[in-house]
N, CA, C and O atoms as a DFTB+ gen file, in Angstrom:
600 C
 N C O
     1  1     108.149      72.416     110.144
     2  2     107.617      72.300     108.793
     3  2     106.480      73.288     108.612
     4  3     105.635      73.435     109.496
     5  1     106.455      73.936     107.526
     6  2     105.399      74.481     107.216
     7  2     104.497      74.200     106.133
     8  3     104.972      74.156     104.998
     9  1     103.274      74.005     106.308
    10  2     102.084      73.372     105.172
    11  2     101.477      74.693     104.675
    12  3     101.389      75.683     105.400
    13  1     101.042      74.652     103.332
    14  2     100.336      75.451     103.096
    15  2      99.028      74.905     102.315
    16  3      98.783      73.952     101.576
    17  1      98.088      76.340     103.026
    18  2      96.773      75.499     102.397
    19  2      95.903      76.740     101.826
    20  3      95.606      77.759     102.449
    21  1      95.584      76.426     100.567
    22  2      95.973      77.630      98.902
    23  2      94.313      77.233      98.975
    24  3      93.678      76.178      98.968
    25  1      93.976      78.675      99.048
    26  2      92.539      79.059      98.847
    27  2      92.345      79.751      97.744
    28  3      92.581      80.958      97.781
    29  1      91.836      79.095      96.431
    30  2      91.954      80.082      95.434
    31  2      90.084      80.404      95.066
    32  3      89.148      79.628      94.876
    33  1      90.201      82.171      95.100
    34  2      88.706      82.297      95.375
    35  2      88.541      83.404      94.249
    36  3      87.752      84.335      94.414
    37  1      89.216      83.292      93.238
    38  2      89.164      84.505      92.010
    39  2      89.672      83.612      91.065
    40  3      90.689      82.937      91.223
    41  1      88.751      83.616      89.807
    42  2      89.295      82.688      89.057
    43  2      89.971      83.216      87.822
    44  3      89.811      82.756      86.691
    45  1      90.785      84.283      88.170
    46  2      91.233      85.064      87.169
    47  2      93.129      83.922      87.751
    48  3      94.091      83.798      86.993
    49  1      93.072      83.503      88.786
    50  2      94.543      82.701      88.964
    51  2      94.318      81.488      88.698
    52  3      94.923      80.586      89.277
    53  1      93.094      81.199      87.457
    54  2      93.308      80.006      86.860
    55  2      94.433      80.199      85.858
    56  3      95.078      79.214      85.497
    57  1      94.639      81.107      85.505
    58  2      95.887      81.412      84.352
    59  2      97.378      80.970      85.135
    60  3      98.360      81.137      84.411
    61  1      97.650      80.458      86.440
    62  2      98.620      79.618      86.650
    63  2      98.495      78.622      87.181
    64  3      98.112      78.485      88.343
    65  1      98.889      77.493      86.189
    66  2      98.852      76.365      87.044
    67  2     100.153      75.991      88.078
    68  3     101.219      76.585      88.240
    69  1      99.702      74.957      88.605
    70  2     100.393      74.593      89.577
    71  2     100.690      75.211      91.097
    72  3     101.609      74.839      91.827
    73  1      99.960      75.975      91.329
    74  2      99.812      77.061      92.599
    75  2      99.983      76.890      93.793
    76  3     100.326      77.614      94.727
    77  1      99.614      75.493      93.635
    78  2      99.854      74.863      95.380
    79  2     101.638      74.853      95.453
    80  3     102.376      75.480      96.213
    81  1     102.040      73.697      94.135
    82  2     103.034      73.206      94.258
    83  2     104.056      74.700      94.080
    84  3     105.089      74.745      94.749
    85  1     103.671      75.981      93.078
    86  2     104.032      77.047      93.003
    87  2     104.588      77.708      94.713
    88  3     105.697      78.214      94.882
    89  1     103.459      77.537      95.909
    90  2     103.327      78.216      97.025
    91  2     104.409      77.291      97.744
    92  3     105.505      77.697      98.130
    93  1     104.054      76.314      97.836
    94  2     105.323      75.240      98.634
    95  2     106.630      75.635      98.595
    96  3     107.319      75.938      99.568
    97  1     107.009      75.623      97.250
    98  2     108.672      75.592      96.853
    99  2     108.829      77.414      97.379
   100  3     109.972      77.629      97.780
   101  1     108.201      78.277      97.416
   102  2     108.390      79.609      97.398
   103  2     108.850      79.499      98.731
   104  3     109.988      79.847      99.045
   105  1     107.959      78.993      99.605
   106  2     107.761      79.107     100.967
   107  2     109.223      78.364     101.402
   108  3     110.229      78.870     101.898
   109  1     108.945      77.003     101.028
   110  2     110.273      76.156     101.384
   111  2     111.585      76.782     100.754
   112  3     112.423      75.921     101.023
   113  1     112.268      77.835     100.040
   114  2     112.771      78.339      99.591
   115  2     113.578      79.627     100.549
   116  3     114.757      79.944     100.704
   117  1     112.051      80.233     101.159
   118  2     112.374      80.810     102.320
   119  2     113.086      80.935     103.410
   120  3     113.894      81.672     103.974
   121  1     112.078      79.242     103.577
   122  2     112.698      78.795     104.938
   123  2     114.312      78.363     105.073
   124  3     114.995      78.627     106.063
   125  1     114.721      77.753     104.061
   126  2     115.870      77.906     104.065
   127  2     117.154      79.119     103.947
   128  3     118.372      78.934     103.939
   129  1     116.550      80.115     103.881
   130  2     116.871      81.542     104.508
   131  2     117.144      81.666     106.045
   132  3     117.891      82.394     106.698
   133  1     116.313      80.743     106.353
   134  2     116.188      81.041     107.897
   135  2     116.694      80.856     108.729
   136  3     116.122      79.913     109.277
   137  1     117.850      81.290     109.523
   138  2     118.010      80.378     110.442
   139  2     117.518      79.878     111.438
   140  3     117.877      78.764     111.818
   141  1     116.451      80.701     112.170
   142  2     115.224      80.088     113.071
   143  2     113.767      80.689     112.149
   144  3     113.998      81.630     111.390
   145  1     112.965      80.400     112.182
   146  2     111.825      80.130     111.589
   147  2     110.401      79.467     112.423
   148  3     110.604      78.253     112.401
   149  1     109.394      79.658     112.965
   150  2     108.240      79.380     113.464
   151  2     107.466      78.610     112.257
   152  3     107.383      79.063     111.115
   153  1     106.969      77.500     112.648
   154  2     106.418      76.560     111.950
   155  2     104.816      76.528     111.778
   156  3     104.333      77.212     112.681
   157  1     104.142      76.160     111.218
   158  2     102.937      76.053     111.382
   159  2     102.087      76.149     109.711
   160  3     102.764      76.166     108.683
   161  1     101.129      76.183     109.690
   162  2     100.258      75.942     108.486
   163  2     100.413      77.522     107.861
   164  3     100.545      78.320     108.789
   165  1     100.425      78.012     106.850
   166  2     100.448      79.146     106.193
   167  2      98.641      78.807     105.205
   168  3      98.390      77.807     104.532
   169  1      97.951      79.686     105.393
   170  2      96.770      79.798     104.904
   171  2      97.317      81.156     103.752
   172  3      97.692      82.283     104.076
   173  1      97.193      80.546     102.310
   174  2      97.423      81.134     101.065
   175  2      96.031      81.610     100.503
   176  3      95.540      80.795      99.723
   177  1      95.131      82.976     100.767
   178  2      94.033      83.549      99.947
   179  2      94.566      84.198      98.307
   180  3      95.066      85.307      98.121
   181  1      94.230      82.942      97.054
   182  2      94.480      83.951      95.941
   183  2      93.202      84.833      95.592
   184  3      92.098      84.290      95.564
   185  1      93.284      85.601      95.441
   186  2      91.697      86.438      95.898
   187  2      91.868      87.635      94.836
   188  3      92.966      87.888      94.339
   189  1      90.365      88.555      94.439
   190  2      90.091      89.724      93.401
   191  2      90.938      90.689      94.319
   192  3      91.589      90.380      95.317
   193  1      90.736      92.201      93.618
   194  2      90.888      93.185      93.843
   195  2      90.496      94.056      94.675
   196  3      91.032      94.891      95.405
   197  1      89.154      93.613      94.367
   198  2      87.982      94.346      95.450
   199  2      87.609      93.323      96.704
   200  3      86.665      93.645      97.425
   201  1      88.318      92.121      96.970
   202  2      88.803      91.314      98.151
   203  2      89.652      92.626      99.378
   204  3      89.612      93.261     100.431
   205  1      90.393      92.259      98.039
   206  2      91.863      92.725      98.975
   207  2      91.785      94.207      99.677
   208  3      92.270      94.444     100.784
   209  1      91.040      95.248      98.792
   210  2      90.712      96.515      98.761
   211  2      89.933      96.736      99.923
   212  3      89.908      97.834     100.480
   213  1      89.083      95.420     100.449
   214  2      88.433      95.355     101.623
   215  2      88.910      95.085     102.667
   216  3      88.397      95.591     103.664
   217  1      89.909      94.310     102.797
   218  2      91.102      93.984     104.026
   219  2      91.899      94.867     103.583
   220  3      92.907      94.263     103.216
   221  1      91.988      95.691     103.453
   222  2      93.152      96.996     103.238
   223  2      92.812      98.010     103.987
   224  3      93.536      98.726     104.678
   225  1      91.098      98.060     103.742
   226  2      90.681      99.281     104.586
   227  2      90.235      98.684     105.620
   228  3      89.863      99.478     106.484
   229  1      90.087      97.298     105.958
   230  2      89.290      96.933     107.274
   231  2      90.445      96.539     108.485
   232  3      90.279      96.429     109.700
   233  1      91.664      96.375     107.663
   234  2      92.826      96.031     108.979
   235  2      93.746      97.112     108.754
   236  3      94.280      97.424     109.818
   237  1      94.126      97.779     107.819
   238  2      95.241      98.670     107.773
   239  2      94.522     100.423     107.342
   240  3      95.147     101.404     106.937
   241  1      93.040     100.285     107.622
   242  2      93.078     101.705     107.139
   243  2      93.583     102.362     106.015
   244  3      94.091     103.479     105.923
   245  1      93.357     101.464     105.135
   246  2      93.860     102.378     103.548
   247  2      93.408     101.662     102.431
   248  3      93.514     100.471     102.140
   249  1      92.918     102.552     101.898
   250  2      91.884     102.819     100.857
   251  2      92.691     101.901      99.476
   252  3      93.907     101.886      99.286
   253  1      91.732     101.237      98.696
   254  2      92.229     100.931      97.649
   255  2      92.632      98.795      97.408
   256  3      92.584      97.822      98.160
   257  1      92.841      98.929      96.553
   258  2      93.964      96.905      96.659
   259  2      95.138      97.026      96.743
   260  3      95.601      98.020      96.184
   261  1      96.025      96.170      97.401
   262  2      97.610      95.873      97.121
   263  2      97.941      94.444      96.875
   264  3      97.152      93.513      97.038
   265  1      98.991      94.359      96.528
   266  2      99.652      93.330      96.121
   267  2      99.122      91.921      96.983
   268  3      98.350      90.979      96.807
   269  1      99.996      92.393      97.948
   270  2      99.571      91.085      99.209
   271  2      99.431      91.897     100.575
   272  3      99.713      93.085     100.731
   273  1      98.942      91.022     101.522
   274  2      98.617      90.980     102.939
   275  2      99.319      89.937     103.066
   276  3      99.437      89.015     102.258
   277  1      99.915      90.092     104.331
   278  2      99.916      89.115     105.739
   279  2      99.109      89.325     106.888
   280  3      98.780      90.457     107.243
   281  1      98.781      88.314     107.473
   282  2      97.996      88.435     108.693
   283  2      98.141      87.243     110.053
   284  3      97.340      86.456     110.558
   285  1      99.705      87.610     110.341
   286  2     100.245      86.700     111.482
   287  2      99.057      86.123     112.102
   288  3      98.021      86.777     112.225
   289  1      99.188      84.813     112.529
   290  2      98.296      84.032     113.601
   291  2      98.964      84.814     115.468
   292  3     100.074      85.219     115.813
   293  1      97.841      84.724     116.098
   294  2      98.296      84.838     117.366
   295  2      98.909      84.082     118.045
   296  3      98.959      82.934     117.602
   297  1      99.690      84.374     119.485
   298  2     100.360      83.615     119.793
   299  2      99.580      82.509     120.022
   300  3     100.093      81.621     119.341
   301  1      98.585      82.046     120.627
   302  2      97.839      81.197     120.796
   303  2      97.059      80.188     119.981
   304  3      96.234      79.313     120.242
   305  1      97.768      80.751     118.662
   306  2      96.878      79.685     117.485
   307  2      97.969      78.107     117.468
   308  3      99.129      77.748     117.672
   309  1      96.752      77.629     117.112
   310  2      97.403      75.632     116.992
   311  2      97.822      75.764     115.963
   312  3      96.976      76.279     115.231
   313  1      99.053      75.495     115.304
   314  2      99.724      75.296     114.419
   315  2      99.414      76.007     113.386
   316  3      99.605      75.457     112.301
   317  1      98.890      77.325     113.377
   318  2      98.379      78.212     112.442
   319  2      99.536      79.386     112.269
   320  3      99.546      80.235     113.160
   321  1     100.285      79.484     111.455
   322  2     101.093      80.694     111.487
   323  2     100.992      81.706     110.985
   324  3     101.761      82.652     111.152
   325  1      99.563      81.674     109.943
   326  2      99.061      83.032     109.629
   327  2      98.609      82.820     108.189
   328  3      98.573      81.753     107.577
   329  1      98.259      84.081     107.747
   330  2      97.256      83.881     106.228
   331  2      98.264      85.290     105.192
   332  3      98.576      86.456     105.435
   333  1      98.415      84.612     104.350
   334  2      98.961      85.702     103.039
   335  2      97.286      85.732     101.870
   336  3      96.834      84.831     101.164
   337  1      96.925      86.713     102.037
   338  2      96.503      87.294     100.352
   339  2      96.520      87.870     100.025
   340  3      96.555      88.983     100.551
   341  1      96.504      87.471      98.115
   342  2      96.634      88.488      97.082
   343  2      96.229      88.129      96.076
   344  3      96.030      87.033      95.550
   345  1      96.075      89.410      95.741
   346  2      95.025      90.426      94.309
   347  2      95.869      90.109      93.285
   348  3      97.045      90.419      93.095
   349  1      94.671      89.069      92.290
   350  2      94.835      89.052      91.026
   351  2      95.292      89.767      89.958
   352  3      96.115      89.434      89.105
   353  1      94.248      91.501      90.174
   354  2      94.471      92.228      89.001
   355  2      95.940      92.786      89.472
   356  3      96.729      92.878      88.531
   357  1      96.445      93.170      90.731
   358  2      97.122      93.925      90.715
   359  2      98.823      93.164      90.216
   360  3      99.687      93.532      89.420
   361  1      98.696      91.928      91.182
   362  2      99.793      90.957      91.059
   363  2     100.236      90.943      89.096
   364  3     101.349      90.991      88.572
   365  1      98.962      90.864      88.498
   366  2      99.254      90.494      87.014
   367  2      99.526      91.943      86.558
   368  3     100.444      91.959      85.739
   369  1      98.904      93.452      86.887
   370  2      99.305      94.669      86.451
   371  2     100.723      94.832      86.859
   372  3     101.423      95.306      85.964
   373  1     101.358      94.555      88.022
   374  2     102.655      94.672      88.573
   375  2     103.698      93.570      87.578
   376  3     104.695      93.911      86.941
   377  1     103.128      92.228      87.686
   378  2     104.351      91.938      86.749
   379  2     104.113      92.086      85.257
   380  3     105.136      92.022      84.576
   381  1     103.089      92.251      84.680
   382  2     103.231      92.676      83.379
   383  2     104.006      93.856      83.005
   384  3     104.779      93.706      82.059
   385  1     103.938      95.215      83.669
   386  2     104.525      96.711      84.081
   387  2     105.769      96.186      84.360
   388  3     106.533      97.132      84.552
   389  1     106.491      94.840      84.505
   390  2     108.010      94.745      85.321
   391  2     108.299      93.949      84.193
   392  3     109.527      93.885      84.234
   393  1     107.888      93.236      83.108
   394  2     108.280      92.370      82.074
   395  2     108.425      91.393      82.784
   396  3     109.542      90.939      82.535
   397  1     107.909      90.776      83.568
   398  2     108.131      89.666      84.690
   399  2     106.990      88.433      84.557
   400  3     105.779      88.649      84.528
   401  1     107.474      87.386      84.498
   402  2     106.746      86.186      84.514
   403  2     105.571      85.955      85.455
   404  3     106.071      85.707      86.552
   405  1     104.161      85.918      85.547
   406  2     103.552      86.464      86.595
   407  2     103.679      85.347      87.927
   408  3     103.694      85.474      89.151
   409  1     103.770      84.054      86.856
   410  2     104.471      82.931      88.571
   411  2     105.657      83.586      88.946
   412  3     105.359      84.585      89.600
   413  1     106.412      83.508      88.866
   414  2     107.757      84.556      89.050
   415  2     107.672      85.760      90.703
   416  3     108.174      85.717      91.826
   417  1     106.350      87.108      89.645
   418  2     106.207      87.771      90.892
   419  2     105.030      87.040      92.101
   420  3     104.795      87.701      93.112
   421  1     104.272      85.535      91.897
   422  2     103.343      85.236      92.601
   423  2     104.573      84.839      93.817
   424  3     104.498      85.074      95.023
   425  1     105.570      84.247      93.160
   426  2     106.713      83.157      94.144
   427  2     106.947      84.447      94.888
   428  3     106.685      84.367      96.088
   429  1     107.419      85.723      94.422
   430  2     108.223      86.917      94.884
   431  2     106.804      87.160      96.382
   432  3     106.731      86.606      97.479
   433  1     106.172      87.892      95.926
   434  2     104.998      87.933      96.802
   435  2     104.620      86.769      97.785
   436  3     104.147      86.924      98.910
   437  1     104.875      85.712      97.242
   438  2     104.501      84.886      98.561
   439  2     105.508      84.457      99.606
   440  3     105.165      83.851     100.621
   441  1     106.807      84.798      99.322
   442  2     108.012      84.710     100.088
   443  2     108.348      85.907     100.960
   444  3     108.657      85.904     102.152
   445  1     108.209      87.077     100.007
   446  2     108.204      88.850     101.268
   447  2     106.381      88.546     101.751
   448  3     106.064      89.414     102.564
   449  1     105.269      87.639     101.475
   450  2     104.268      87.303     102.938
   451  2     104.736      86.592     104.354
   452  3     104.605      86.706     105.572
   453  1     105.354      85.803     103.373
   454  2     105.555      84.605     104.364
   455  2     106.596      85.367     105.648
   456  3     106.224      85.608     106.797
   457  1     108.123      85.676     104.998
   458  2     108.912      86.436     106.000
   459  2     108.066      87.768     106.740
   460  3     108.431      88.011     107.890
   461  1     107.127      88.517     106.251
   462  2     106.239      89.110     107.812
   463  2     105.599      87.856     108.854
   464  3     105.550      87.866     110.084
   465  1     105.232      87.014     108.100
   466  2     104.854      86.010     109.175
   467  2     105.928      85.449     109.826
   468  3     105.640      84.774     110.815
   469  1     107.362      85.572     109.465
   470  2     108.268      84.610     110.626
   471  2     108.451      85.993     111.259
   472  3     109.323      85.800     112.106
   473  1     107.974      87.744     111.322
   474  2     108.284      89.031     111.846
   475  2     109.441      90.026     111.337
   476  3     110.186      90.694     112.053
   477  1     109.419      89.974     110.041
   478  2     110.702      90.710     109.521
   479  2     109.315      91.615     109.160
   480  3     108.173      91.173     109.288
   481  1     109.616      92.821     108.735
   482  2     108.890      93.969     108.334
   483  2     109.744      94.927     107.209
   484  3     110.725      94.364     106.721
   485  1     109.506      96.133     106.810
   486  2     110.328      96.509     105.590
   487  2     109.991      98.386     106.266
   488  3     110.064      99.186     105.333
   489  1     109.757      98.873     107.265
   490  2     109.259     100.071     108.148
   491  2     110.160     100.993     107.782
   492  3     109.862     102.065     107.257
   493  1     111.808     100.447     108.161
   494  2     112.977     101.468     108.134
   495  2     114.173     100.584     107.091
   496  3     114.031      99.469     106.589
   497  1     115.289     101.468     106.997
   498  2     115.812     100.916     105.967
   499  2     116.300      99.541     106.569
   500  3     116.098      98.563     105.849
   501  1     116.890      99.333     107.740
   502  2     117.571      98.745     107.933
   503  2     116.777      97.380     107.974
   504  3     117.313      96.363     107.535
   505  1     115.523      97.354     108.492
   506  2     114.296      95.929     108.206
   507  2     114.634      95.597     106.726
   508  3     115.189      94.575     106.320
   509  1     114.112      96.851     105.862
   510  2     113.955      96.635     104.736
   511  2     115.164      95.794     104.037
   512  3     114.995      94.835     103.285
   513  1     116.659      96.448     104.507
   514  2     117.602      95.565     103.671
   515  2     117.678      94.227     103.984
   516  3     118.151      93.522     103.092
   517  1     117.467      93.882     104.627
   518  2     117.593      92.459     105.790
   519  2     116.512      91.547     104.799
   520  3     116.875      90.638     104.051
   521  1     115.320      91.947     104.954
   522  2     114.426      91.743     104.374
   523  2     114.253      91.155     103.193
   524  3     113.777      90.039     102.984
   525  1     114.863      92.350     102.021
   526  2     114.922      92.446     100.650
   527  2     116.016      90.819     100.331
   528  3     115.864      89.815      99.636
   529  1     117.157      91.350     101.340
   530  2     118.026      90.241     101.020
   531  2     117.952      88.864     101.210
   532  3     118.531      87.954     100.617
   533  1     116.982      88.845     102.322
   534  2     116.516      87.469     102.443
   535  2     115.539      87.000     101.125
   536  3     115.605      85.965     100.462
   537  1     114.750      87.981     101.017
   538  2     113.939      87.619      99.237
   539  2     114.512      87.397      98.049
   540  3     113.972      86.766      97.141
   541  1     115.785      87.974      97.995
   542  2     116.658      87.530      97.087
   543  2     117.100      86.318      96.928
   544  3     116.890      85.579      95.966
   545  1     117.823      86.070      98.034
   546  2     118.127      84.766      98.434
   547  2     117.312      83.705      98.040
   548  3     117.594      82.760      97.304
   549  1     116.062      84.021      98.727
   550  2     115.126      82.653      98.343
   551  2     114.864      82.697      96.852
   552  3     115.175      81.782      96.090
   553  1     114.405      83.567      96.571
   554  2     114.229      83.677      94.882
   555  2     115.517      83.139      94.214
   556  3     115.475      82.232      93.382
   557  1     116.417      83.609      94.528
   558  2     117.713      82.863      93.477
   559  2     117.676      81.110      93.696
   560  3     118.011      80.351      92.787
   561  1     117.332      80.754      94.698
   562  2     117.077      79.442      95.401
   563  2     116.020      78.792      93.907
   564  3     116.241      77.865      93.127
   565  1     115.057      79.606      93.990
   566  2     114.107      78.878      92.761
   567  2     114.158      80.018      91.120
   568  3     113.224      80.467      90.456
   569  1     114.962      80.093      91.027
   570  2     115.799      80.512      89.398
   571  2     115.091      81.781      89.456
   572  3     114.761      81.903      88.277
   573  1     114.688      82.702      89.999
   574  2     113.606      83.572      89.893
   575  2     114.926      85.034      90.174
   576  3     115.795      84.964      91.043
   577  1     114.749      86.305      89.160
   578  2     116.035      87.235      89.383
   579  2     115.818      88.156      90.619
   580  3     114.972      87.927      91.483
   581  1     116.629      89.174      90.618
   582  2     115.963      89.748      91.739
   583  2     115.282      90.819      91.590
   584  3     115.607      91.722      90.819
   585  1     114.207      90.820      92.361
   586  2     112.465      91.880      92.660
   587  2     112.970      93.267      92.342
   588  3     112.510      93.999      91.466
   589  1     114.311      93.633      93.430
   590  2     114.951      94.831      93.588
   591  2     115.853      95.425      92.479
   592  3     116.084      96.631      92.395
   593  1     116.308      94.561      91.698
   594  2     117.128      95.177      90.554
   595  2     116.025      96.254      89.799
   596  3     114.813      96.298      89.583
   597  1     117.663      97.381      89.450
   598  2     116.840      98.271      88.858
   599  2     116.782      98.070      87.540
   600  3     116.076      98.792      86.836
């Protein structure tokens, strides 16, 4: 089972309600993608711009905000399987720019976090399709179209 526990620290994601229950179904949506899957607590940061812009350059060396982070737990963590956050302005500039419901791309984003935390990555094509398709999947799972259509 996986729990999630939704840190909301920008109050610009008061504009969706339901966030917890939003993060659950995304996640649980996932998991049923899965056929093996690592369990543990998922720590959800909804966080600013200039958050994220700071863990961008402080773990990945690059300048600027993105969408989301993951940040796998080590092998050694107690039931901790890792932390997803993401940027307000950008999450709402991205799906406004896509005509997209912004719960919609929050579910999208928190499902391609979550799958780096069970170790899928998007590096080469062949991660990436694996990947993409598993996000599809879960998204069609909760009525949501797909990220990748052009």
């Amino acid at each position: 089972m996986n729990a999630v526990d939704l840190i909301v620290e920008d109050e610009a994601w008061t504009a969706i309600s339901g966030k917890t229950r939003l993060a659950e179904t995304a996640i649980a949506a996932a998991c049923e993608e899965l056929d093996e899957r690592r369990a543990g607590v998922v720590a959800i940061l909804l966080t600013g711009d200039a958050a994220i812009a700071d863990l961008n350059r402080d773990f990945r060396a690059k300048d600027g905000p993105t969408n989301v982070l993951s940040f796998p737990a080590g092998e050694h963590a107690d039931n901790h399987l890792g932390d997803i956050a993401l940027a307000a302005g950008v999450v709402a500039q991205e799906a406004e720019a896509r005509g997209i419901a912004l719960e919609d791309h929050l579910r999208h984003l928190i499902v391609h976090g979550f799958l780096h935390l069970q170790g899928y990555d998007h590096q080469h094509d062949d991660e990436a399709e694996i990947m993409e398709d598993l996000e599809r999947r879960a998204l069609a799972r909760l009525g949501v179209g797909d990220p990748y259509a052009e």
